[in-house]
N, C-alpha and C positions, 0 to 999 in steps of 0.2 A: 529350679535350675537356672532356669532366664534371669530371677530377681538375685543370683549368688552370682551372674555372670556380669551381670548390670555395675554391682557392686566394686567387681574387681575392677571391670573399667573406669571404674569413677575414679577408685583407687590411683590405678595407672598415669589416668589425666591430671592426678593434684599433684603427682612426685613428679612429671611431665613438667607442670607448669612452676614448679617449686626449683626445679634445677635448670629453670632457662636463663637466660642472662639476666642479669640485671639489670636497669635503666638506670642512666648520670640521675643527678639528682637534681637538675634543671629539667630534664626530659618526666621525670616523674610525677615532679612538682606541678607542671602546664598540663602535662593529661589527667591530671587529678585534679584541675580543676583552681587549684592555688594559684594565687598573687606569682608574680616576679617577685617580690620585694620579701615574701617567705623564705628565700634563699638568702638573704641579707645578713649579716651578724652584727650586731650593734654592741663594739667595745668597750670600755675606756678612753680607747683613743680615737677608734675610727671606725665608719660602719664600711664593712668590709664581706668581697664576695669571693671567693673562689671557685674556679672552675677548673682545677688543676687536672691533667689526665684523663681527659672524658672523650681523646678519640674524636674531638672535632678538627675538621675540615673548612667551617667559618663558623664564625661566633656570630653566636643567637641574636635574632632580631630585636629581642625584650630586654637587651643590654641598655641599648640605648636611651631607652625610658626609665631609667635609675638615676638621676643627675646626682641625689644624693651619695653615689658610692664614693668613697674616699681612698679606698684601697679594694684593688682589683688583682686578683692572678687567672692568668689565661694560661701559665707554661705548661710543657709539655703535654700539649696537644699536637695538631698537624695540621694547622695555620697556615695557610697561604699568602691571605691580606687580611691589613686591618682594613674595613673602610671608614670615609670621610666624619663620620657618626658619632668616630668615636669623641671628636670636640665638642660632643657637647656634655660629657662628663667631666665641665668641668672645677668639680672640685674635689677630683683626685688628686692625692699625696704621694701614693706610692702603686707604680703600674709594673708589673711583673707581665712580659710577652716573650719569659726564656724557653729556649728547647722547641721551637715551631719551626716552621720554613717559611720564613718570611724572606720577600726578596726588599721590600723597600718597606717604608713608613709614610703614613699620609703626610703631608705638608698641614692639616690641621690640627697633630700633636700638640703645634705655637700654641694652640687657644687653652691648652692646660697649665693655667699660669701660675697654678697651687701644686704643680708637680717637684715634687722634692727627693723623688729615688727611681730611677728607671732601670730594670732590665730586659736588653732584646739580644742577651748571649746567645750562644746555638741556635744562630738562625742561618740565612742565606743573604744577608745584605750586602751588596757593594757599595754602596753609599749613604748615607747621613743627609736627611733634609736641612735645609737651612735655617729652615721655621722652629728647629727645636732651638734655637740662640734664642727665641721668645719665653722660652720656659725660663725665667730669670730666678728662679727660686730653687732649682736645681741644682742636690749635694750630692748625690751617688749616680754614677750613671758606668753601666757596664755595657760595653761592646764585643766583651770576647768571644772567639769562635765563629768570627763571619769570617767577610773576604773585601773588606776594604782596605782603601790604598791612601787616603785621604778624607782630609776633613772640610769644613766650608769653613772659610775668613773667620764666618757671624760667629765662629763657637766662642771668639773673644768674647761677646758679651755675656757668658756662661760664669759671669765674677762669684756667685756663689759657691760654684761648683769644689768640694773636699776630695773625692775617690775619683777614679778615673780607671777602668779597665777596658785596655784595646789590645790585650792577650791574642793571639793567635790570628793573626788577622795578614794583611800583606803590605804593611808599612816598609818601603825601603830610609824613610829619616822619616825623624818626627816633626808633626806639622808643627809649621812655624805660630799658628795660634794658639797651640798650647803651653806655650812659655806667656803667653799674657794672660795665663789664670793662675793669681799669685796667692787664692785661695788651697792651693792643691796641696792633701797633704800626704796622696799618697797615688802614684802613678804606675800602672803596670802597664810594658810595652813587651813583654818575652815574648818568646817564638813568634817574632815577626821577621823583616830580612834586612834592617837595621847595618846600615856599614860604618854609623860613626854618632855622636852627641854631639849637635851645635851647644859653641858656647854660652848659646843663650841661654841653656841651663839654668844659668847661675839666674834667673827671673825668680825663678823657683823658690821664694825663699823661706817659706812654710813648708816644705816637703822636708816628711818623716819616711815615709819610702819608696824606696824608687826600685823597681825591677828589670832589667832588662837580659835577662837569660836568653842563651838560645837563639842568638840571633849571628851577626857578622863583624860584631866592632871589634876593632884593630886597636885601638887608642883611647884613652878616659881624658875629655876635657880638662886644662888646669884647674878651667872656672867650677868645676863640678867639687873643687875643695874649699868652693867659697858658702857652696849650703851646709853648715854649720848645726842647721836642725834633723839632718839624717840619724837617723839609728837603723836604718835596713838600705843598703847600699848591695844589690843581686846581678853581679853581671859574669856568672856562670856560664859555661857553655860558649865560648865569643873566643875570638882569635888574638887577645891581648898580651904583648909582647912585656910591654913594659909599663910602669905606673906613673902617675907626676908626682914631684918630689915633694906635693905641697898635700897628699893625701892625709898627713897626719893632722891638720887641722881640724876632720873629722872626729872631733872628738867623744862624739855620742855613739859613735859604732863600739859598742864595747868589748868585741872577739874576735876571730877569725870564726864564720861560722860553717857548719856542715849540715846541718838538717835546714829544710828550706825554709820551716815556719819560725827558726831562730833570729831575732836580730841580731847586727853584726854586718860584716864584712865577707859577702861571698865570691870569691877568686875561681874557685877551682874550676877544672876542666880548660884551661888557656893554657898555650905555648908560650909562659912565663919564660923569660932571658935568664940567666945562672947571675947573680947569686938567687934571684928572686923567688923562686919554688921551695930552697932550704930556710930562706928567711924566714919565708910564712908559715913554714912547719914549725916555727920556733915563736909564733903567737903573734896578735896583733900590737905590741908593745914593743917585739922586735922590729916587725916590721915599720913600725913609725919610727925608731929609731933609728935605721936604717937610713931609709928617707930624708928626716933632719940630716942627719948628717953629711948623706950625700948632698944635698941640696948646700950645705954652710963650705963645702969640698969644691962645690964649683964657683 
């Protein structure tokens, strides 16, 4: 009886211990006894860690003795801060710190000078270090889903820099240093609070897309008909009355478009002036022709 009783217990304890949590796989790894570097993945391209979704609150001490990582994800965690530490990883390519609560970034991020793709979306930032203008090798960099209102002067020396997302964030105009990154070929500023485009735009002159939904502008720059390289031109959702007559020199926007992932020409949702709402019902060819003509009228 005792040894059929013993039995069941034992029983009980292994389905017990069998459905208890499970441990990340960095926490498993160090109480068993393994390397850090066990968690490493050595690709083709890059030796690469991921720490995605594991519930922390800061990131592990034995990070920082990896110098070799070259591609790192920490998002969606519950991140607070990076610390100082993290510069000495540096010959990282590509840092993923989306989805955390981060309110700021070290001013040591400058010392990743092999950094070439950053994301710190959904975080809590209000601000941008100035030390990241050190990352000169930097071609992706997303900011969307904070709460910044500004950028620092240095991000001019960002000349690398192709993508740019500052999506959802509190920009009321675009900083003036991002017209001197003439690398840029494609710029998202939606749902910010946005009341106008300096003409400086037209700096721009590698930009293939340009977003700006959702926000407050009134007016599209003449100069914004002088980037010639758009095919995705989004300024949905905006309080735009009327267009410049010099719009149809865009020539690579190929449609009026409606689904958002289309290139094209996205209008809708503005307080278009009459004739301008049946124009564009009538396609982006009337609409240019429209345009010329009023433009050769005046």
């Amino acid at each position: 009886m005792g040894t059929e009783h013993s039995k069941n217990e034992g029983r009980r304890s292994m389905v017990f211990l069998r459905k208890g949590p499970k441990l990340p796989a960095w926490e498993d790894a160090l109480l068993s006894g393994k390397e850090p570097k066990s968690l490493l993945k050595r690709g083709l391209r890059y030796v690469s860690l991921s720490l995605i979704m594991k519930g922390m609150t800061s990131a592990p001490d034995f990070l920082w003795g990896l110098p070799e990582v070259q591609k790192l994800n920490l998002s969606r965690n519950r991140l607070v801060m990076i610390p100082p530490s993290l510069g000495k990883l540096d010959r990282l390519v590509v840092l993923n710190l989306g989805g955390n609560c981060l309110k700021c970034l070290p001013k040591e991020i400058g010392l990743l000078r092999n950094l070439k793709v950053l994301f710190v979306n959904m975080n809590c930032l209000t601000e941008v270090p100035a030390e990241l203008s050190l990352c000169r090798k930097l071609e992706v960099l997303s900011l969307s889903h904070n709460c910044i209102s500004q950028l620092p002067l240095s991000f001019t020396d960002l000349t690398s820099l192709r993508k740019l997302n500052l999506s959802n964030n509190r920009f009321v105009q675009i900083p003036l240093c991002i017209f001197a990154l003439r690398s840029l070929d494609f710029l998202h500023l939606g749902s910010n609070r946005l009341e106008n485009i300096a003409e400086s735009v037209q700096y721009l002159v590698n930009l293939q897309i340009f977003i700006v939904e959702n926000n407050n502008i009134r007016t599209l720059p003449r100069s914004l008909c002088f980037i010639t390289t758009l095919e995705l031109l989004n300024v949905d959702y905006n309080a735009i009355q009327t267009l410049p007559d010099d719009l149809y020199l865009l020539r690579r926007l190929p449609r009026i478009a409606w689904n958002p992932m289309d290139k094209g020409l996205h209008i809708a949702h503005n307080p278009l002036s009459r004739p301008l709402p049946e124009v564009v019902e009538g396609g982006l060819d009337a609409l240019f022709n429209y345009l010329r003509e009023k433009k050769e009228h005046n």
